[in-house]
DRENFIMI-749456 format. One line per 4 residues: number of its first residue (from 1); their letters; for each residue x, y, z of C-alpha. Coordinates in Angstrom, 1 decimal. Layout:
// DRENFIMI-749456
NUM	A	X Y Z; ...
END
This chain:
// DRENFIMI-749456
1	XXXX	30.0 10.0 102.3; 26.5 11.4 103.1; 26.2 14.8 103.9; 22.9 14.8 105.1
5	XXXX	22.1 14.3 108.6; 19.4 11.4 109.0; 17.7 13.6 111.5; 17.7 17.2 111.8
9	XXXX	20.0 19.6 109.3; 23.2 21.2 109.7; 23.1 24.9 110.0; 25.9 26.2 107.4
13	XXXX	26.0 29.6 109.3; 27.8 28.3 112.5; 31.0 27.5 112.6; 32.3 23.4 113.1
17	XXXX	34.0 23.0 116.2; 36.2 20.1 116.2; 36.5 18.0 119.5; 39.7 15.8 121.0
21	XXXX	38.3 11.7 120.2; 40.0 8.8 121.4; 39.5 5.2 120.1; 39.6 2.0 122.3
25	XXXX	39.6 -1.1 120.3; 38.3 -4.0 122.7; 39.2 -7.3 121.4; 41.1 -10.8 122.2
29	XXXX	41.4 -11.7 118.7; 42.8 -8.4 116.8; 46.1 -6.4 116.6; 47.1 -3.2 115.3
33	XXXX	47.5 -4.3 111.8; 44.3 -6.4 111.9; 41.6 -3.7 114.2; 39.8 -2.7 111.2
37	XXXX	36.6 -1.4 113.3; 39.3 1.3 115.0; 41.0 2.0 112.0; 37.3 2.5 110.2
41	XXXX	36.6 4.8 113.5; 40.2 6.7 113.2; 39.9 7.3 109.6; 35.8 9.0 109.9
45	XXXX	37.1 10.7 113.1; 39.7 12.7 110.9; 37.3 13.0 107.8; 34.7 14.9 109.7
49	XXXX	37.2 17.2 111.0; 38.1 16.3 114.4; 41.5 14.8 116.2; 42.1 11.5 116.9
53	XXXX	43.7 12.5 120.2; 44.5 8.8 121.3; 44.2 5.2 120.1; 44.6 2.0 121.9
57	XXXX	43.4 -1.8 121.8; 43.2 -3.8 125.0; 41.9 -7.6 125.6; 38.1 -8.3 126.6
61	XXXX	39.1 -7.7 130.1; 37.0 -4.8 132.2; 40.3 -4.2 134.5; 42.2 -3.6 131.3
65	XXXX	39.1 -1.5 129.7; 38.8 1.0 133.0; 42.0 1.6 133.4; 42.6 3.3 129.6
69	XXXX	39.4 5.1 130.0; 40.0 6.0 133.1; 43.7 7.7 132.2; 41.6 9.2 129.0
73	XXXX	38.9 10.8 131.3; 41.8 12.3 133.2; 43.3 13.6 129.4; 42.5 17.2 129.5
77	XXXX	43.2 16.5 125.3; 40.5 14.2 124.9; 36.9 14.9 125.1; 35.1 11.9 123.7
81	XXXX	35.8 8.4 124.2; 35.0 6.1 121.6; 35.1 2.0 121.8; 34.2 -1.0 119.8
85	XXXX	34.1 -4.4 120.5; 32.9 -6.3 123.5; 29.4 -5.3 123.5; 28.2 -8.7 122.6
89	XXXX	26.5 -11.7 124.9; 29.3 -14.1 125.2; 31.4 -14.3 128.3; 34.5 -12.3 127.4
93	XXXX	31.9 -9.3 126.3; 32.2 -7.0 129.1; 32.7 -3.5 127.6; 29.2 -2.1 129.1
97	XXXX	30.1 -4.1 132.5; 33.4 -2.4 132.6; 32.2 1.1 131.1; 28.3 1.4 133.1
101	XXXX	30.2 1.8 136.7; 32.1 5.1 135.4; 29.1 6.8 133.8; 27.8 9.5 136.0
105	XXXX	25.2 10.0 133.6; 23.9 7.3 131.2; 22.8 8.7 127.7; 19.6 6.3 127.0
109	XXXX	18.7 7.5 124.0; 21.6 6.2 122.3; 21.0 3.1 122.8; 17.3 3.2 121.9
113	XXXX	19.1 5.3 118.6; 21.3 2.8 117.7; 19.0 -0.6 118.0; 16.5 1.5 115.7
117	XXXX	19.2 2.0 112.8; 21.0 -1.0 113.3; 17.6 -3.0 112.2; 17.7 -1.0 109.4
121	XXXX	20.8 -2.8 108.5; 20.9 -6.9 110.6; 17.3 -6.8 111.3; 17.0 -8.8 114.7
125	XXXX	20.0 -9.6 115.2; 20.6 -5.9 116.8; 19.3 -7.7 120.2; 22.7 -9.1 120.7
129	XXXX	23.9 -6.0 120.7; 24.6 -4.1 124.4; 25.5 -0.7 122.9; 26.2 2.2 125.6
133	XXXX	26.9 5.9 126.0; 27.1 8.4 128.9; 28.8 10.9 130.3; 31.9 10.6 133.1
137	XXXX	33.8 14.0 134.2; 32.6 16.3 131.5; 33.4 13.5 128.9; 31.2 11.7 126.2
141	XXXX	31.7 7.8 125.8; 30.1 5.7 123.0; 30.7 1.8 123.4; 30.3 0.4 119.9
145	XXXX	29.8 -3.5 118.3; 33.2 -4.3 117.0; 32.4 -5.0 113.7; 32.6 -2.8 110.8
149	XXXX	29.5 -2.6 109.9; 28.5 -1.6 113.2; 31.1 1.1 113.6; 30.2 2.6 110.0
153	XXXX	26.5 2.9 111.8; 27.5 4.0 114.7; 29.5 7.3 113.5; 27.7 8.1 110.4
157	XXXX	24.3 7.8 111.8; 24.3 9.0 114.9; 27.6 10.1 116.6; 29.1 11.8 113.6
161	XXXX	25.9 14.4 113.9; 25.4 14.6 117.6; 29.8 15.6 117.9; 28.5 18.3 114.8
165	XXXX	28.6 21.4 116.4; 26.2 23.0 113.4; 23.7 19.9 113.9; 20.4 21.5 114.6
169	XXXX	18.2 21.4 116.8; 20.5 20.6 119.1; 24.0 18.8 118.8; 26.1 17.1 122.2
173	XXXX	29.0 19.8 121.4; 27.2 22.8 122.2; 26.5 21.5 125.8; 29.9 20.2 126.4
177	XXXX	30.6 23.3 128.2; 27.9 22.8 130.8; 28.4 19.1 131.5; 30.6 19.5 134.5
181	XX	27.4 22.0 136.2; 26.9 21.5 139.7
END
């Protein structure tokens, strides 16, 4: 486990402020015992110090996908939303066509983030990659490639220091608070 952000620092004289995360695996193909990319995402979750507040896997279908995240948004226990899987360009990938409608706010950065480190690590093959954030009802949700490799990415380079509350200059936690401003 790196301790080191790979952007920024962590300011050791604030305190960590753990947040409520949720996991939706998005696949036709896995189970339970067989969602590794969830279970990679569960286990980090804890690591770090926050709550898995809510796991679930549903088929590559954007009905199926809305309505969890829909009940999750609702969850006054869960303040990110996390998924993996169905980011891809096949026909059953529709993660980002399912997610996109809710956002009130889409985070743009995160994509531009994630394509950047994830050709560190499968070059071009990032472009078949559709990987999403934003913000619906006060809540943060990061739509993830469903493989492990991805997911490992995903949290440890970017998400894992944005949910830091110590991250500096800046960090998505300290302006949870605000997000529902009118």
């Amino acid at each position: 486990m790196n301790d080191t952000p790979p952007a920024g620092r962590i300011d050791t004289d604030l305190v960590f402020k753990s947040v409520q995360i949720a996991v939706l695996t998005v696949s036709d193909t896995r189970d339970a015992e067989s969602d590794t990319s969830g279970a990679l995402l569960a286990e980090r979750i804890v690591r770090d110090g926050h709550k898995l507040a809510a796991r679930a896997l549903v088929r590559d279908d954007a009905a199926a996908i809305q309505e969890t995240v829909r009940g999750w948004i609702a969850d006054p226990g869960i303040d990110v939303i996390i998924s993996t899987g169905g980011t891809g360009l096949t026909g059953r990938d529709v993660t980002p066509e399912a997610l996109t409608p809710l956002f009130e706010k889409e985070i743009e950065g995160f994509a531009m983030v994630w394509h950047m480190l994830s050709y560190q690590s499968v070059g071009l093959s990032t472009l078949q990659s559709r990987a999403c954030a934003g913000v619906v009802k006060g809540k943060f949700i990061f739509a993830l490639p469903g493989s492990n490799g991805a997911c490992r990415d995903g949290w440890d380079k970017i998400i894992r220091w944005q949910l830091d509350s110590r991250h500096m200059p800046c960090n998505l936690v300290e302006i949870m608070p605000r997000l529902l401003e009118r």
